[in-house]
Structure formats: structure tokens, C-alpha cells
C-alpha positions as CSV (number, residue, x, y, z in Angstrom):
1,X,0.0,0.0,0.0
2,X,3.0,2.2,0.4
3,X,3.8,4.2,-2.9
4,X,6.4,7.0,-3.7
5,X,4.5,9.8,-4.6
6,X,4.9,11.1,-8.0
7,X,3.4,14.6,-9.3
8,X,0.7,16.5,-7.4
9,X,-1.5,15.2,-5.0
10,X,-4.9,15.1,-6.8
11,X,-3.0,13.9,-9.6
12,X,-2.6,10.4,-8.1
13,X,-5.8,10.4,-7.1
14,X,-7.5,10.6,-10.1
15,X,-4.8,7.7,-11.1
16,X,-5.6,5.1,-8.7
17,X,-9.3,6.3,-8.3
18,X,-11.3,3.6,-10.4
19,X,-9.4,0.7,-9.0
20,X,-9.2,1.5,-5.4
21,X,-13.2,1.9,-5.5
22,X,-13.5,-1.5,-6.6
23,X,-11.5,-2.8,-3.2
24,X,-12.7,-0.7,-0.8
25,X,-15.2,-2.2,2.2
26,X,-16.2,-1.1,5.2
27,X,-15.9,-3.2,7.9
28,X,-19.4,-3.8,9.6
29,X,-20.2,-2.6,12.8
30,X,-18.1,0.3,12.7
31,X,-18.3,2.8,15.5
32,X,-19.8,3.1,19.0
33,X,-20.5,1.3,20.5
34,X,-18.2,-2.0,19.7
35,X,-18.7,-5.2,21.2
36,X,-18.2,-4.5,25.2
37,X,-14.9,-6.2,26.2
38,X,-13.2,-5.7,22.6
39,X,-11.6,-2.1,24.0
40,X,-12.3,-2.0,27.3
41,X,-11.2,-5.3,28.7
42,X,-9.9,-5.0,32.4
43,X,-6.7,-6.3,32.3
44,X,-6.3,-2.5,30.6
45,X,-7.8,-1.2,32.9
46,X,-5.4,0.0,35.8
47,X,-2.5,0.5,33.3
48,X,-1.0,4.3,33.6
49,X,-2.9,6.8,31.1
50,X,-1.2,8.3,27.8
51,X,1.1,11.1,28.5
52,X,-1.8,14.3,28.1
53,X,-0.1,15.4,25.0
54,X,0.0,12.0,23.0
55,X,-3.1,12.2,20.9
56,X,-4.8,8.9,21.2
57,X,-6.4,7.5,18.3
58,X,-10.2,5.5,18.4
59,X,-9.7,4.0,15.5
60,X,-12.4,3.3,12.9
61,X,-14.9,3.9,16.3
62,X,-16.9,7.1,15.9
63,X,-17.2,8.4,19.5
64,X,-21.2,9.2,20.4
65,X,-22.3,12.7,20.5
66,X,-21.0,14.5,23.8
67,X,-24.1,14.3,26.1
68,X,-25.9,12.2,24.3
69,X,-25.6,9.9,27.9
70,X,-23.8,6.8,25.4
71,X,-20.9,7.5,27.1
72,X,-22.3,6.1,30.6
73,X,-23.6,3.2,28.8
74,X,-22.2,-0.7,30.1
75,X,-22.9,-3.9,28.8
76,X,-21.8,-7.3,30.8
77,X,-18.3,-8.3,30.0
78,X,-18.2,-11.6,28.0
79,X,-15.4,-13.6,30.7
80,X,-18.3,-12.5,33.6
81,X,-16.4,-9.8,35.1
82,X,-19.4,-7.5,35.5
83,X,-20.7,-4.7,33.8
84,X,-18.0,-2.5,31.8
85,X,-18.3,0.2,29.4
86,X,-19.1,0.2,25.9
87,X,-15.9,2.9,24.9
88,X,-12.8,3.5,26.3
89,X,-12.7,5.7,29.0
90,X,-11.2,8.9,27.1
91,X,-10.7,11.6,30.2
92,X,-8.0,13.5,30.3
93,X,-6.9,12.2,26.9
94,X,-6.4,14.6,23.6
95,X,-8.3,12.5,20.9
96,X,-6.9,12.6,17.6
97,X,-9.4,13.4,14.9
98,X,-12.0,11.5,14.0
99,X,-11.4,11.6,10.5
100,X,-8.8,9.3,8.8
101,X,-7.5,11.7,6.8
102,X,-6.7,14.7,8.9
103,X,-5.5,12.0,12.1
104,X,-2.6,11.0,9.7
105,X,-1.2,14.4,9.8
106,X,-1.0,14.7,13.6
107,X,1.8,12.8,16.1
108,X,-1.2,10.2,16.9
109,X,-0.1,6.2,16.1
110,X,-1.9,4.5,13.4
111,X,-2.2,1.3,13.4
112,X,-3.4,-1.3,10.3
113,X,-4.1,-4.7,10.6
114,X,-3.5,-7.3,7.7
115,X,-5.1,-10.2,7.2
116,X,-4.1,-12.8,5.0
117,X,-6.6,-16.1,4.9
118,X,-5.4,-19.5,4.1
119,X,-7.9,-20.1,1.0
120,X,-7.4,-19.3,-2.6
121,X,-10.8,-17.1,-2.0
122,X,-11.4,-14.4,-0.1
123,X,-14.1,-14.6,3.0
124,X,-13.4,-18.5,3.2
125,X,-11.0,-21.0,5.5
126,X,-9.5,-18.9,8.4
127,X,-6.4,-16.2,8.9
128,X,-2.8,-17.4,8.2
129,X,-1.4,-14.3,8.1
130,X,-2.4,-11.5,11.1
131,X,0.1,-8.5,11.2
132,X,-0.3,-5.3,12.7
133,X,1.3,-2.6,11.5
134,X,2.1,1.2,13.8
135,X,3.4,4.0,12.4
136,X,5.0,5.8,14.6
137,X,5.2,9.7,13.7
138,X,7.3,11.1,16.7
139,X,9.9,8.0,16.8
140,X,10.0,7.9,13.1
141,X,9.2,4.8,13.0
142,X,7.2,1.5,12.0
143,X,6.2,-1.6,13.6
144,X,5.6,-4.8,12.7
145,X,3.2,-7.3,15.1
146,X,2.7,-10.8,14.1
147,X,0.1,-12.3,15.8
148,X,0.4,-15.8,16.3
149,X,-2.4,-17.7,13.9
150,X,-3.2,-20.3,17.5
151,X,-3.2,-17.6,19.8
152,X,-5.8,-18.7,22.6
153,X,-8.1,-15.5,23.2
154,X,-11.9,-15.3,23.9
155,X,-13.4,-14.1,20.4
156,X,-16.2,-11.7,20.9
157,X,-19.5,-13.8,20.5
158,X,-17.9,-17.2,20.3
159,X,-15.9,-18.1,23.3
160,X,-12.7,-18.9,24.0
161,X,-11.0,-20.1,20.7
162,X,-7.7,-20.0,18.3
163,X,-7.4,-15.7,17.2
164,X,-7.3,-17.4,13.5
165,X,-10.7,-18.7,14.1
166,X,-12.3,-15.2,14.1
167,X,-11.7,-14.8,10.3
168,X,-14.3,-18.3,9.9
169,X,-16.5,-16.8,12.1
170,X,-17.3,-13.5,10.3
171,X,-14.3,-12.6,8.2
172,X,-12.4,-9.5,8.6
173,X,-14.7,-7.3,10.7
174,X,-14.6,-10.4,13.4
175,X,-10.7,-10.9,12.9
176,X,-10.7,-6.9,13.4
177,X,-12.4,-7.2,16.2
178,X,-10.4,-10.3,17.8
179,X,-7.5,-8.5,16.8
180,X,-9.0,-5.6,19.1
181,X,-9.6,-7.2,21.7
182,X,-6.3,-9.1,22.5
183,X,-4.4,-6.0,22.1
184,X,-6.6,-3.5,23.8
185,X,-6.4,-1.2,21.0
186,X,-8.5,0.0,17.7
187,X,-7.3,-0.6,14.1
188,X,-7.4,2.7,12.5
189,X,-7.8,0.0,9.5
190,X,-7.4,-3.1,7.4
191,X,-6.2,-4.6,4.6
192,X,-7.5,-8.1,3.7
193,X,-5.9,-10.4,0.6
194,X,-6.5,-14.2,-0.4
195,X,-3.9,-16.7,-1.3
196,X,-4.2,-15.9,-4.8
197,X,-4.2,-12.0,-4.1
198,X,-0.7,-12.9,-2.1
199,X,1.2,-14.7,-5.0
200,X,0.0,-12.1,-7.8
201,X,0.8,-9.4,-5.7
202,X,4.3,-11.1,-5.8
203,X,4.4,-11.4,-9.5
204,X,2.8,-7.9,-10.5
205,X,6.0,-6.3,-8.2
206,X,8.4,-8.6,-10.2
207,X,9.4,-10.8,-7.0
208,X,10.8,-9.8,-3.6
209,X,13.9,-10.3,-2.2
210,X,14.2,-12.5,1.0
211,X,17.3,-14.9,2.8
212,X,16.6,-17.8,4.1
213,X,18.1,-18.7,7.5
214,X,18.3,-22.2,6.9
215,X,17.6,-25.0,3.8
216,X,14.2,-26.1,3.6
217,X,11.6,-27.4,1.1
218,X,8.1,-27.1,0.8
219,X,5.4,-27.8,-1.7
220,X,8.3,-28.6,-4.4
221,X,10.1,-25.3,-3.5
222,X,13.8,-25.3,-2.5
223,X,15.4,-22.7,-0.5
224,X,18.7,-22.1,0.0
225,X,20.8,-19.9,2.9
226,X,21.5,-16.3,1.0
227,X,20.2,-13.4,-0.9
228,X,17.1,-15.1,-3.7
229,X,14.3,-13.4,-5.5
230,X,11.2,-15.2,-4.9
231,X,7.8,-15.1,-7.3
232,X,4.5,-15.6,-6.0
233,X,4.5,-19.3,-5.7
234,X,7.9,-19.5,-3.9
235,X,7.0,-16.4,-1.8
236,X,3.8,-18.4,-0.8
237,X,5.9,-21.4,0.2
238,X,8.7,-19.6,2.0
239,X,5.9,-17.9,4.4
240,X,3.6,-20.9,5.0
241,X,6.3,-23.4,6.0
242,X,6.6,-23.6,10.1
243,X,7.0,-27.7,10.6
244,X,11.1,-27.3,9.6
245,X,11.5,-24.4,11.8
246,X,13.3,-24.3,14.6
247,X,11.2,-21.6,15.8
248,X,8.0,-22.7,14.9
249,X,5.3,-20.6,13.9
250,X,7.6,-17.6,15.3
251,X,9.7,-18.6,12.6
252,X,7.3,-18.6,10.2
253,X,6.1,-14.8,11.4
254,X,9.6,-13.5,10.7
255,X,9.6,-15.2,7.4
256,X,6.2,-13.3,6.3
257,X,7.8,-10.1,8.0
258,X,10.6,-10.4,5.9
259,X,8.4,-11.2,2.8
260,X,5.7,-7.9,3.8
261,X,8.9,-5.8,3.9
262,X,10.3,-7.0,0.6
263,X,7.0,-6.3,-0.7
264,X,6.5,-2.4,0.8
265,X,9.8,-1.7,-0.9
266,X,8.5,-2.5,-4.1
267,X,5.8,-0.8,-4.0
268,X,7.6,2.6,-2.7
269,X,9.0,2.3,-6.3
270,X,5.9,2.1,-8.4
271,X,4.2,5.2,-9.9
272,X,0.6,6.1,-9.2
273,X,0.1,4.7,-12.9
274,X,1.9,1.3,-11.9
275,X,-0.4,1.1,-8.8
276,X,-3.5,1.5,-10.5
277,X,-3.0,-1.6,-12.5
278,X,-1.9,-3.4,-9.7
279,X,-5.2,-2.8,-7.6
280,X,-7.5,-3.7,-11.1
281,X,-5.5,-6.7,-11.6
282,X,-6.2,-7.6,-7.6
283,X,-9.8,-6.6,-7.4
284,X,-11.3,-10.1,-6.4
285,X,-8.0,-10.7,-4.1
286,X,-8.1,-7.6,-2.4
287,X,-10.2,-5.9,0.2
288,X,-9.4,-3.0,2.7
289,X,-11.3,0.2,4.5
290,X,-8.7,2.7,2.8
291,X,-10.0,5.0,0.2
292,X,-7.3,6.1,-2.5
293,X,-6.7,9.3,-0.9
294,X,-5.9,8.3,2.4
295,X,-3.4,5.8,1.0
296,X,-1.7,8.5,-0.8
297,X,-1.8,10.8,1.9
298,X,-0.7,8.2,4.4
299,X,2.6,7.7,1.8
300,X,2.9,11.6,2.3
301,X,2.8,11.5,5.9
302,X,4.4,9.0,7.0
303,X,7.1,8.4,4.4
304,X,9.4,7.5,7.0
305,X,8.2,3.7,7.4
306,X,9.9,2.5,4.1
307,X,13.4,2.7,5.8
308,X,12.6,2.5,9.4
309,X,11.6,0.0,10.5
310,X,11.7,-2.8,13.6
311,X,9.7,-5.5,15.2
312,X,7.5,-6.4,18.4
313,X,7.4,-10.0,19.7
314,X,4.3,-11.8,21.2
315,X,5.8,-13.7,23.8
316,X,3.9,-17.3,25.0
317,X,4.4,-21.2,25.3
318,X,2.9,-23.8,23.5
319,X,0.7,-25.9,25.7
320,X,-2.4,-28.6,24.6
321,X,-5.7,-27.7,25.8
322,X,-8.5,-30.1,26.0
323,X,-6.5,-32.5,22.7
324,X,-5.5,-28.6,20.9
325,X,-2.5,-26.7,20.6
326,X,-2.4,-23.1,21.7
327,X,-0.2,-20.6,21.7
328,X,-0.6,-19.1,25.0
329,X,0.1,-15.4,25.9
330,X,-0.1,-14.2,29.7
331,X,-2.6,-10.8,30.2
332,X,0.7,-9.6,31.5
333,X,2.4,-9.7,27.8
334,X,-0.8,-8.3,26.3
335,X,-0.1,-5.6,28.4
336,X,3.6,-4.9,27.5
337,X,2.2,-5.2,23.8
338,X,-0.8,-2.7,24.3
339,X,1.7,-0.1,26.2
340,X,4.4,-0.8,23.5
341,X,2.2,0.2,20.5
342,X,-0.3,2.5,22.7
């Protein structure tokens, strides 16, 4: 999503118009109130404030009217910890702005989530992919946050379940939400892409560039240790593999890290033109929230996150629960993670 802007403004709007119209979806259920324990889950609850002057941002949540009493509304919390409130608590906080557009040009984070299911089809299967991205305006800076796909978290509505499991449930606005939820903090947005939109993003970029820490095969792919352009169906392999790693599925997160960066610095070479065949050769691969605008403006803003970059860690064990294997992550690491990207 990350392009070097060429030429004016509304220029490479008008360029990448058409195409990014056919993409774009909202997620549903946007706004206030979300699901009660997505935001507001209490393990958040007694951590330390944001500093007055960091502008926090809600996200893709509208906040109610002031007055209209919504923001004294509770609903019962879904682990049975009582009644809680339906938005984050927001006094003595400065708010960025509401809308996406003018939030991207103040210090506030922004934070995007991509999805990536495990079917050649969007909507079907369940997320293989789940990486949150924060871009950091006042460190100059951007994150990367792999969630673990068997992450054990309670889903909002369904229970206690893997975080990949949301995506089955309802698609991206559940994963969105899950995604929420686990963190403690809102996705300002999402990008959403299929199998088949993964390996023809590849190809349409010309490959990516990645270096395998170790040999390995998979799916009749060979990789080598060193420097190797990848295409689509290699890319797809190199990602997906986790059974030969040493690491595990941590190893496997670094490995689409690496591919997702390869990838961004491709596209920070394309022209608006270049872009806007892209996005109407990916139209039935590709969903995401973003309007064409605000990923150009975003590239304006925030140009900083093609070079600067670094990672965050979700620390857990592996343990079987009830004949399944979760990764399991303490409330006390969701809490370093919401405080790290807060």
C-alpha cells in the first residue's frame, strides 16, 4: 500500500481512483458502541494513562455525541467480570481526529491490521497471516506485530478459541475485532488479501527479495541460505512453512515479515500509474477500508516507514488444551504489547 508519490497530489488520485473503489469495504459494525470487552477489557484497565499530549487514536470507532448519555452506557463483559463500558474511558486524553485523513497528519499512532486467509478465495477458511502494523510519527518509526495464527483469546460472541478462528466466524470485521480485543487497542484500518491476491501481488511487483536462514523445502520449493528473488508461488511457500522451523510458527512470522517488507519496498518504487494496474489486476484478491486518498496521503505522511523500521514479539508457550495446541500469551504480555504500541 505504500507508494512513492509522483506529481501532485490530486494527480494520483485521479490515477488510482477507479481501481481502489473496486476494493474498498467497510468493515461492519463500525463505531460506537463496539462489542463491550473488545476495547475495554480489564486487564487494561489499571495500566497508567497516555502522557496528556500524546493524541490517542479511536480507530475506525466514531465516539457518540457529547451528552448524548452513550458515554455512561455498560454492557456485561463476556469472561463475567461484571458490567464495563461500551468505549474506552477517554478523560483527560487529547483525541486525535476523528477523521482518517486529517489523524494521519498529527503525532497520533496509526495502526493497520493485515489479514491474510489461508484459502485461494477471499471470505473462506480462516487467517494465516495476522500483522499489525504502527506507524510511529514522533519516533520515526514502524512496527511490525505478528500475531500468532493459535493464539488462545476469547473471540467476541464465540468463546474462548484460536485468534485465526475469528476470520471463519465472520471474516475481517470479526478478525478486526479479535485483533481488538487481544491488544486492547483500535485498528485505524485493514487490509484483507487471499492466497491468490498474495502470489500475484508477488508477481505484479516482479518478485521480492528475502534470505533464508536455513535449507528447507516445501510444496516442491527449494530454499537455500542467502540473498534469492522469490515469485509468487515460492514467496507463498517460504511464508507458509513452520513444521522445519526451529522456531515454529515464530519462525514462520519473521519469514512473512521479511516477505511484507520485501513487498512495501517494491511498492515505494511504483508510480501512481503502476499502482493502479496493480489494484485492477487484484480486485477479487483484495479488500481494505482505505479509500485512495488516504493511501496516498498516508505515503505523504508518514514516508518515513519505508526505511525504518523494527519489530515487536508476542511472547507465549505452546501448551495442549482439552487435545488442541495453543499458543498461549499471559494478560501480563498483552499488556507490555498494548503499552508498546499504545
Amino acid at each position: 500500500m505504500l507508494v512513492v508519490i509522483a506529481g501532485s497530489l490530486a494527480a494520483q488520485h485521479r490515477s488510482v481512483q477507479q481501481a481502489g473503489a473496486e476494493v474498498h469495504q467497510e468493515l461492519d459494525g463500525d463505531g460506537f458502541p463496539p462489542f463491550p470487552g473488545v476495547l475495554d477489557d480489564p486487564i487494561f484497565a489499571d495500566l497508567s494513562p497516555p502522557a496528556p499530549n500524546q493524541p490517542t487514536s479511536l480507530g475506525r470507532y466514531v465516539p457518540p455525541p457529547s451528552g448524548s448519555g452513550a458515554e455512561q452506557s455498560a454492557s456485561v463483559d463476556p469472561e463475567g467480570n461484571g458490567a464495563v463500558p461500551n468505549a474506552p474511558a477517554t478523560a483527560g486524553r487529547t483525541l486525535a481526529p476523528t477523521v482518517f485523513l486529517e489523524r494521519i497528519q498529527t503525532d497520533a499512532k496509526i495502526r493497520i491490521l493485515l489479514i491474510g486467509n489461508d484459502e485461494l478465495q477471499l471470505g473462506e477458511g480462516r487467517a494465516d497471516v495476522l500483522v499489525v502494523l504502527t506507524f510511529d510519527p514522533v519516533a520515526q518509526m514502524l512496527t511490525f506485530l505478528s500475531v500468532p495464527r493459535d493464539t488462545r483469546t476469547l473471540i467476541p460472541d464465540y468463546g474462548v478459541n484460536k485468534i485465526n478462528a475469528a476470520y471463519a466466524f465472520g471474516g475481517a470485521t470479526r478478525q478486526t475485532l479479535a485483533v481488538e480485543r487481544f491488544l486492547g487497542l483500535p485498528m485505524d484500518k485493514f487490509v484483507e488479501i487471499s492466497m491468490t491476491g498474495f502470489e500475484r501481488s508477488i508477481d505484479l511487483v516482479g518478485g521480492v527479495t528475502v534470505n533464508p536462514p536455513f535449507a528447507f523445502e516445501l510444496d516442491g520449493q527449494m530454499f537455500q541460505p542467502g540473498e534469492i528473488r522469490l515469485n509468487g508461488t515460492q514467496a507463498l511457500a517460504y511464508i507458509r512453512m513452520r513444521k522445519e522451523d526451529p522456531h515454529g510458527d515464530l519462525g514462520r512470522n519473521s519469514r512473512q515479515q521479511e516477505v511484507l517488507r520485501s513487498l512495501i519496498a517494491e511498492l515505494s518504487q511504483r508510480s501512481p500509474d503502476e499502482l493502479n494496474q496493480l489494484l485492477q489486476q487484484l480486485q477479487q484478491e483484495v479488500r481494505t477500508n482505505f479509500s485512495p486518498s488516504e493511501v496516498l496521503e498516508l505515503r505523504v505522511q508518514h514516508a518515513y516507514a519505508v526505511d525504518h523500521q523494527t519489530v515487536l514479539e508476542v511472547a507465549g508457550t505452546h501448551q495442549k488444551i482439552d487435545g488442541l495446541w495453543y499458543y498461549v500469551v499471559s494478560d501480563q504480555e498483552r499488556q507490555r504489547l498494548h503499552l508498546s504500541l499504545r
